[in-house]
C-alpha positions in Angstrom: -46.4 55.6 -40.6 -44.4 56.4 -37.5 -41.1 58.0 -37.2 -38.9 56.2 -34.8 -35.1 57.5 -33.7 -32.9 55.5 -31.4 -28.9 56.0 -30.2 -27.4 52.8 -30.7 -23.8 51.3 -30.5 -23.9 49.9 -34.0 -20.9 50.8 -35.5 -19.9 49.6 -38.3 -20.6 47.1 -41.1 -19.7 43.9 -39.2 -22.0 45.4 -36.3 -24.9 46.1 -39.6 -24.4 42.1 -40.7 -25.2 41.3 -37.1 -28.3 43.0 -36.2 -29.8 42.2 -39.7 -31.2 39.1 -38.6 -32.3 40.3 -35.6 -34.1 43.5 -36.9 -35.7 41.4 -40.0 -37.4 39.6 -38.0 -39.5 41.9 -37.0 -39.2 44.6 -40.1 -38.6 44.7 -43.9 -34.8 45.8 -44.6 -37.1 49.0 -46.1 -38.5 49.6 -43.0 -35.4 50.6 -41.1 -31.4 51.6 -41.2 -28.6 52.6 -39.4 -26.8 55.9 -40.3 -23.2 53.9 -38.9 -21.0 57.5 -40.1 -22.8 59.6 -37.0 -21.6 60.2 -33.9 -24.5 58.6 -32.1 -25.4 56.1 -34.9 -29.0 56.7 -35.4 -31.2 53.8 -36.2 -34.3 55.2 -37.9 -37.5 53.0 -38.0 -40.6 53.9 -40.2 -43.6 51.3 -39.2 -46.4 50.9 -38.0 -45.7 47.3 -37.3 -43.9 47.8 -33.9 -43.3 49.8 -30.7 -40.6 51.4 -29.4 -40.3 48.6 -27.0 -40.2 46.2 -29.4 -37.1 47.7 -31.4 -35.4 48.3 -28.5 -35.8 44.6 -26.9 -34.2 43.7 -30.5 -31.7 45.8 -30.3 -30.7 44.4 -26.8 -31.2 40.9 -28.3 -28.8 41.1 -30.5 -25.6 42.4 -27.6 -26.6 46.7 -28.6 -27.0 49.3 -26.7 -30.1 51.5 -27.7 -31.7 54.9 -26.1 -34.6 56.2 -27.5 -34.2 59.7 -29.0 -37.7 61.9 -28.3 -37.8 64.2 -31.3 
């Protein structure tokens, strides 16, 4: 499985309810979260299911910033 980490402007639960669609299209809800309580609200993806391009194209589909973090 793959680790991936992403700054994103989802901040808060109304911002959670909107991307949920969005993100489970693509993913199960297991697959990926959104720590909303740190500064750069981290959205965390474990898959193998899709690239980095794909989650951030999602992200940007639903009105979100996103920025890949390289750990």
């Amino acid at each position: 499985m793959e680790t991936l980490k992403f700054k994103t402007t989802i901040k808060c639960a109304g911002c959670m309810e909107k991307i949920t669609p969005f993100m489970d299209e693509k993913l199960s809800r297991e697959e990926w979260n959104v720590d909303i309580f740190t500064p750069s609200k981290v959205l965390t993806v474990i898959s193998d299911k899709v690239t980095a391009e794909e989650v951030e194209s999602t992200v940007k589909k639903a009105g979100f910033q996103i920025e890949r973090i390289n750990e």
